[in-house]
C-alpha positions as semicolon CSV with decimal commas, in nm:
position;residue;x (nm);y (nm);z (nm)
1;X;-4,541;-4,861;-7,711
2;X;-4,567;-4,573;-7,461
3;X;-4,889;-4,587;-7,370
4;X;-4,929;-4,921;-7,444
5;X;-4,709;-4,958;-7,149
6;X;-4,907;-4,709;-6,955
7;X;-5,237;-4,928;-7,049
8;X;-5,070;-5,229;-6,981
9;X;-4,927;-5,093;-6,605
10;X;-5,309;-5,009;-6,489
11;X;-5,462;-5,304;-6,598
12;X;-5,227;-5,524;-6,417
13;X;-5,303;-5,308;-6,092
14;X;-5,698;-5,351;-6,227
15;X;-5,631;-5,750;-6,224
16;X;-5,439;-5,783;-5,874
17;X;-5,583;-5,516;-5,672
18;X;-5,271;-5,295;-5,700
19;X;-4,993;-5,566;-5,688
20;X;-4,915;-5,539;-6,063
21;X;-4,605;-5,344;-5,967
22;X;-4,439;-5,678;-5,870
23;X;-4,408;-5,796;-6,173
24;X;-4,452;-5,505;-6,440
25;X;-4,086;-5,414;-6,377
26;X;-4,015;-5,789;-6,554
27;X;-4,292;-5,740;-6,809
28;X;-4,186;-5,409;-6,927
29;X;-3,801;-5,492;-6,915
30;X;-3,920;-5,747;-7,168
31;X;-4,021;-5,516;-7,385
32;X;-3,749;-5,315;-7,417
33;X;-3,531;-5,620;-7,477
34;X;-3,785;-5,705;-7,762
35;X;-3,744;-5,371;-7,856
36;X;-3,356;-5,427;-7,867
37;X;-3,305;-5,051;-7,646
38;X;-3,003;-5,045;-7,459
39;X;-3,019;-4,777;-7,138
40;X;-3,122;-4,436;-7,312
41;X;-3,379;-4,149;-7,343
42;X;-3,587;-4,469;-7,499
43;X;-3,598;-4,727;-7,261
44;X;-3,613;-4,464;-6,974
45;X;-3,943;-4,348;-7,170
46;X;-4,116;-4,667;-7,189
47;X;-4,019;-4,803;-6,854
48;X;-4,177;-4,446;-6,699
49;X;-4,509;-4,509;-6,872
50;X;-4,540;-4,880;-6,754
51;X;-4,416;-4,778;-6,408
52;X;-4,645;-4,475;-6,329
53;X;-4,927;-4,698;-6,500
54;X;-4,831;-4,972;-6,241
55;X;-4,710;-4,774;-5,943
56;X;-4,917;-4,439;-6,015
57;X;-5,298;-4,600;-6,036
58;X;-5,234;-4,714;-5,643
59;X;-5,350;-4,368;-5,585
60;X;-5,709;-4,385;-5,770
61;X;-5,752;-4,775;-5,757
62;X;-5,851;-4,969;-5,492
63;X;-5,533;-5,074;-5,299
64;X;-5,663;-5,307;-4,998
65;X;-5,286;-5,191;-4,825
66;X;-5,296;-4,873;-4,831
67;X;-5,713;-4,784;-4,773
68;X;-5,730;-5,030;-4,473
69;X;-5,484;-4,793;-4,303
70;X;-5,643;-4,516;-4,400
71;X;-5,986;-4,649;-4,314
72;X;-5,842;-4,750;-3,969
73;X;-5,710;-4,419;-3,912
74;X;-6,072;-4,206;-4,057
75;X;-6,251;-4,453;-3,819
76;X;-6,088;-4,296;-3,544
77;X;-6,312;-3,999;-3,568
78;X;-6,609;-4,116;-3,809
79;X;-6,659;-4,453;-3,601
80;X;-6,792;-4,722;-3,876
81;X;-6,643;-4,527;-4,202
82;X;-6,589;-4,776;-4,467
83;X;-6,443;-4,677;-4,807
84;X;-6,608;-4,757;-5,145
85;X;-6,468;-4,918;-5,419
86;X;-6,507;-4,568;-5,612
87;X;-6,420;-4,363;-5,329
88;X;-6,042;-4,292;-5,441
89;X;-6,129;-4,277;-5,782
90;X;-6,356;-3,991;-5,728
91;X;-6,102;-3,821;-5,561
92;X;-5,805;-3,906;-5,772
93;X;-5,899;-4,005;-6,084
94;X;-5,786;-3,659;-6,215
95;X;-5,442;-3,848;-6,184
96;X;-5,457;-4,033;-6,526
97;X;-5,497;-3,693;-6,694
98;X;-5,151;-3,580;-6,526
99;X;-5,001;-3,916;-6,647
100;X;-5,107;-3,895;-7,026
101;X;-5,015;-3,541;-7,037
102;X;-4,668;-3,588;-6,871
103;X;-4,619;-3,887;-7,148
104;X;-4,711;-3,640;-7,398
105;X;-4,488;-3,347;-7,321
106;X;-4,199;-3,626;-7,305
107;X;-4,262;-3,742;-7,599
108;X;-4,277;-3,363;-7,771
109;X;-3,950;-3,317;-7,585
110;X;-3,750;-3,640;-7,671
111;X;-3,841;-3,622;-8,064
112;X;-3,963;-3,965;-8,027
113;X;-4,056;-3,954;-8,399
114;X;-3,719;-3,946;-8,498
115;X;-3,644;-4,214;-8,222
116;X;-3,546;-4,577;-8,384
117;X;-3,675;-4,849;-8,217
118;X;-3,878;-5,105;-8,369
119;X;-4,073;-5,437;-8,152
120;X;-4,007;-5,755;-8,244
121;X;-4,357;-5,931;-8,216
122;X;-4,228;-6,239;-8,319
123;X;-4,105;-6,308;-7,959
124;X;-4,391;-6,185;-7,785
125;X;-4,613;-6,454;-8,048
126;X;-4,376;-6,741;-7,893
127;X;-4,398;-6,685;-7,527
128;X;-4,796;-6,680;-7,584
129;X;-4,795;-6,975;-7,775
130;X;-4,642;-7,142;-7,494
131;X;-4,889;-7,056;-7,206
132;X;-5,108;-7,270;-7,393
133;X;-5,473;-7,298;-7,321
134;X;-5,587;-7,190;-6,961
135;X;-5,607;-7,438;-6,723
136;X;-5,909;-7,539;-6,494
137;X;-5,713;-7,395;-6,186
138;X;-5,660;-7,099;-6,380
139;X;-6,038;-7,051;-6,493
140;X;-6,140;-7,102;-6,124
141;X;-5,881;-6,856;-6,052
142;X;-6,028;-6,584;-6,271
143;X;-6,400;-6,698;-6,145
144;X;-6,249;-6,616;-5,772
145;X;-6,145;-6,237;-5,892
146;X;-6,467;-6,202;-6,057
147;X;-6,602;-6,252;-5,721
148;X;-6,361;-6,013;-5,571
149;X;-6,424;-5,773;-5,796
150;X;-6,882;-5,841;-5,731
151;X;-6,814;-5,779;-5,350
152;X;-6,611;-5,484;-5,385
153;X;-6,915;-5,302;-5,617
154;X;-7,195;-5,456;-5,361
155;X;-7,008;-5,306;-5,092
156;X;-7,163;-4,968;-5,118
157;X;-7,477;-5,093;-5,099
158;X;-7,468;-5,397;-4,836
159;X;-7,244;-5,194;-4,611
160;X;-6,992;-5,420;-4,554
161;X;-6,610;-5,327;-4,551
162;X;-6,464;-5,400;-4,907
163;X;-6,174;-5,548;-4,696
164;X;-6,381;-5,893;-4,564
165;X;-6,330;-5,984;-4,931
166;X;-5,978;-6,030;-4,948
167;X;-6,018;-6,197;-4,588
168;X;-6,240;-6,420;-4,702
169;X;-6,198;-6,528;-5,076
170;X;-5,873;-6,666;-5,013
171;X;-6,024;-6,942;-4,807
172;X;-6,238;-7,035;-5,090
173;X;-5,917;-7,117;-5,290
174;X;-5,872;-7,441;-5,059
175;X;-6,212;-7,577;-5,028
176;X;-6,277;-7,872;-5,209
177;X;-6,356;-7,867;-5,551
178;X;-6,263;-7,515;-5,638
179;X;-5,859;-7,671;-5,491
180;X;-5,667;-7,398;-5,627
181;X;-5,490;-7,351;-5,363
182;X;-5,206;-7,612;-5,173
183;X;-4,934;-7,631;-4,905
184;X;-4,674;-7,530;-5,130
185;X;-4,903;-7,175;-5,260
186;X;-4,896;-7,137;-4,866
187;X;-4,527;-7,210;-4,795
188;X;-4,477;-6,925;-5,072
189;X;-4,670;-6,616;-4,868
190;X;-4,475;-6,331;-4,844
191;X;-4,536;-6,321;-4,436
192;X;-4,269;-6,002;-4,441
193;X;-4,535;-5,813;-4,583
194;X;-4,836;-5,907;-4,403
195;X;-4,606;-5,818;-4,091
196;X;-4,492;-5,517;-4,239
197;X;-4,834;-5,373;-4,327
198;X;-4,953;-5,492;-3,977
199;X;-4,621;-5,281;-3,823
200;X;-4,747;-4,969;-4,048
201;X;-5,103;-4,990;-3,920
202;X;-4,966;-4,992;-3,553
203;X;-4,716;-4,718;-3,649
204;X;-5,030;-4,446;-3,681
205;X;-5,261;-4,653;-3,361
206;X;-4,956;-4,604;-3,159
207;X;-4,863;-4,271;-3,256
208;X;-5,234;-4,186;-3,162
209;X;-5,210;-4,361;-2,844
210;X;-4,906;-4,157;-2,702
211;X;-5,006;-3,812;-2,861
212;X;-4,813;-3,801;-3,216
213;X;-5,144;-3,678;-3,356
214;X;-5,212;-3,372;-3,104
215;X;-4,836;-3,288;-3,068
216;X;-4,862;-3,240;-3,446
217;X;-5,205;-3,095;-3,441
218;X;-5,076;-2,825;-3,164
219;X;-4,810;-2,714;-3,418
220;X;-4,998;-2,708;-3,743
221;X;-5,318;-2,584;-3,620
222;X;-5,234;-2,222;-3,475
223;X;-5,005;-2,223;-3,812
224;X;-5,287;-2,309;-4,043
225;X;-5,591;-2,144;-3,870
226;X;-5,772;-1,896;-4,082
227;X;-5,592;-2,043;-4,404
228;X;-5,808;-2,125;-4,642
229;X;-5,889;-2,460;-4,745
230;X;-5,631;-2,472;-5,020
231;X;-5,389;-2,330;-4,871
232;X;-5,456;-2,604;-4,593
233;X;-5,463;-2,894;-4,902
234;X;-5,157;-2,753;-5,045
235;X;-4,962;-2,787;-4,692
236;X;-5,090;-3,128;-4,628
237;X;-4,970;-3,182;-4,997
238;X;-4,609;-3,062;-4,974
239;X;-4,551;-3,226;-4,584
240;X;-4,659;-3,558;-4,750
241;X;-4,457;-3,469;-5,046
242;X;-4,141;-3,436;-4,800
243;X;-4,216;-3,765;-4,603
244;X;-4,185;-3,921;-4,908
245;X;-3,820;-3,846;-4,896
246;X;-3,797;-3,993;-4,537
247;X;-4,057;-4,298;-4,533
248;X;-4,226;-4,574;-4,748
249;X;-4,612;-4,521;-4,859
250;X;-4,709;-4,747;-4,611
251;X;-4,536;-4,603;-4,343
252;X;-4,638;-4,226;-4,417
253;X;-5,004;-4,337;-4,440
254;X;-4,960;-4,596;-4,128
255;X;-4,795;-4,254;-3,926
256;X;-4,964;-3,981;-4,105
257;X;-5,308;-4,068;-4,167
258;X;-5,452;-4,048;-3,806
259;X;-5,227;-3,668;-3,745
260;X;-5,382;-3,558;-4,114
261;X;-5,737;-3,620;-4,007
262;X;-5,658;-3,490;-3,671
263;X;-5,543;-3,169;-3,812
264;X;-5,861;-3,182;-4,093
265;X;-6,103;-3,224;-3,815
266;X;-5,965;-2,949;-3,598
267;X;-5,958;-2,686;-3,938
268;X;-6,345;-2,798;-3,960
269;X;-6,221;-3,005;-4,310
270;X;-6,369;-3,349;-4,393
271;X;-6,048;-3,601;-4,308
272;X;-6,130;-3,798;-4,582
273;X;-5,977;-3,515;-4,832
274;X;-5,652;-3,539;-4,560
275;X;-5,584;-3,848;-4,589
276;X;-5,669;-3,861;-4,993
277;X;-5,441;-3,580;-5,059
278;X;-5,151;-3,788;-4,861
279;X;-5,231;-4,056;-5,104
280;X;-5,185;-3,843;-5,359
281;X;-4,888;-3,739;-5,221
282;X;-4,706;-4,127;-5,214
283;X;-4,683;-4,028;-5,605
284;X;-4,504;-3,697;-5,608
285;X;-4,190;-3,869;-5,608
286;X;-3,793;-3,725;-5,738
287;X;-3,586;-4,048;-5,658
288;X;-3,619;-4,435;-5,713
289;X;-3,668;-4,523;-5,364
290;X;-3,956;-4,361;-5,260
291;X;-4,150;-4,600;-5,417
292;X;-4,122;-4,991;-5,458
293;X;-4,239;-5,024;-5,790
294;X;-4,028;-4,779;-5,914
295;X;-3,696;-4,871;-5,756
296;X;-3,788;-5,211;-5,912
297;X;-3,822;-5,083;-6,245
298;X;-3,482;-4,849;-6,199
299;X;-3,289;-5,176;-6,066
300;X;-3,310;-5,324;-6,444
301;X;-3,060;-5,045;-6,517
302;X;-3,257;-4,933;-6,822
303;X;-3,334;-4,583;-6,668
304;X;-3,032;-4,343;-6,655
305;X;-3,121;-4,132;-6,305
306;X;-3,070;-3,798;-6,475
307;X;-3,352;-3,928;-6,723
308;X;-3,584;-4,029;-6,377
309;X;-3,600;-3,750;-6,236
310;X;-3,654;-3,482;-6,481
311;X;-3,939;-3,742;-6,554
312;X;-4,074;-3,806;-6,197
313;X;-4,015;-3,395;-6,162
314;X;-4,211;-3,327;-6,450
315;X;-4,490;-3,542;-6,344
316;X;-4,503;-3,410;-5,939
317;X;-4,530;-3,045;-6,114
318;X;-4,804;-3,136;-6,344
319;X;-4,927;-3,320;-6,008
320;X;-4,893;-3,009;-5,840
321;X;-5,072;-2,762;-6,053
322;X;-5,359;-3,011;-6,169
323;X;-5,451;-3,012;-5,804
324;X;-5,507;-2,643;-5,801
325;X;-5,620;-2,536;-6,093
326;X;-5,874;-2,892;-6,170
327;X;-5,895;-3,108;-5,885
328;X;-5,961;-2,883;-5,634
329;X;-6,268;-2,735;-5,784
330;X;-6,408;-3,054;-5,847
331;X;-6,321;-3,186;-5,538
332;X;-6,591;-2,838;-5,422
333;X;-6,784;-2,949;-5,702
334;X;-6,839;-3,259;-5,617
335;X;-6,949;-3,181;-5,237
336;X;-6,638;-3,384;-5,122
337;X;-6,483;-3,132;-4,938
């Protein structure tokens, strides 16, 4: 069940471009309920596995939130830089590897062999029975992420930003004879987002605009100059790790992005690694609300804190490590610093 939750977590971010952590808090509550766990060591282990699944893979998948920031902010000194739908996956794939291995010490630790907790399929065989057959609207609907998913793989070759696809697709939902879409779908858009992504890609803009990026440059700079690279990554790793505390993701890549590739570009470093490794920082995490999809998860009162953060600690250490010892050689490997 651990890694089935884990599974389960990524390929609802694989299915709604990184949204899945909206409703995997719901889906893996359910389990434990089928499961009959009551707040423990158990239910804080399976609700970790579905959450970094869900929440975690926003660092290697394609999140359209969180890379048109960071494209927005890289375009500020490589003018037309567009990112590719494998771009963060080259960089952070490594990330899975930290995941399954963090679920594995757990489960050493915990004893989960002599755990008792047993699923009761039988409800999970009713609730699919009544979904019933798929709809025409909902075989459209897959036909329309199919699509999504074609122009985000042709975009490395035609050139085009991934991001006119999710600008564009949507429209498609309303023309007639595809219909999918209706008034009601639109009087249900979360507008508080769209203006709160909008707010976090003017956060870094501005911040450019009236100097953030060289007043933080003209400290770290002097402070980082003749460092070596990983010694550079490592700071850019452990500031972003801190911001965490202070700021959502999308407001430390909305503020950060454009001073990280500032700071990259003056070192000689490609900014792409900058702002990567501040991606990779949204997931070294110690509390429940430095992330959304994991103070979801903690609000269904299945994960005792004590339990979620030697869990999230364990992870940002194996995080930590992985990214010196593996990652950054590939990352040399690779040609991608």
């Amino acid at each position: 069940m651990v890694y089935g939750c884990f599974v389960i977590g990524i390929l609802l971010n694989l299915v709604t471009f990184c949204y899945g952590w909206v409703i995997a808090g719901a889906l893996i509550f359910g389990v434990c309920k089928a499961m009959d766990l009551k707040p423990s060591r158990e239910s804080s282990l399976v609700c970790f596995a579905g959450t970094i699944g869900c929440t975690g893979s926003t660092v290697f998948l394609y999140y359209p939130s969180y890379y048109s920031m960071i494209e927005t902010s890289l375009q500020e000194f490589v003018p037309g830089y567009s990112m590719g739908m494998f771009t963060t996956f080259l960089y952070n794939g490594c990330f899975i590897i930290w995941c399954l291995l963090t679920l594995f010490i757990l489960m050493k630790v915990y004893k989960t062999k002599k755990m008792d907790g047993k699923l009761n399929r039988k409800i999970f065989d009713e609730k699919y029975e009544q979904l019933g057959k798929m709809s025409k609207k909902e075989k459209k609907a897959v036909a329309m992420i199919v699509l999504l998913f074609a122009w985000l793989f042709s975009s490395n070759f035609t050139g085009l930003p991934a991001a006119y696809g999710f600008m564009t697709i949507p429209y498609l939902m309303f023309v007639p004879g595809i219909e999918i879409g209706d008034k009601e779908i639109i009087g249900r858009i979360n507008f508080s987002m769209i203006f709160l992504v909008a707010a976090c890609l003017g956060i870094g803009v501005v911040g450019a605009s009236v100097g953030f990026g060289d007043f933080l440059t003209n400290i770290a700079v002097p402070f980082l100059s003749g460092k070596s690279v990983l010694v550079v990554c490592i700071s850019f790793m452990l500031f972003g790790m801190i911001a965490n505390f202070f700021m959502t993701p999308l407001a430390m890549l909305g503020g950060l992005s454009i001073p990280f590739a500032q700071i990259a570009v003056s070192l000689g470093i490609n900014p792409v690694v900058a702002c990567m490794i501040l991606v990779y920082a949204c997931e070294m995490l110690f509390l429940p609300y430095e992330s959304n999809g994991n103070l979801i998860m903690y609000e269904y009162g299945m994960m005792p804190m004590k339990d979620f953060i030697k869990q999230e600690g364990l992870k940002t250490l194996i995080m930590f490590v992985g990214f010196i010892v593996v990652m950054y050689p590939l990352w040399n490997l690779f040609g991608l610093m």
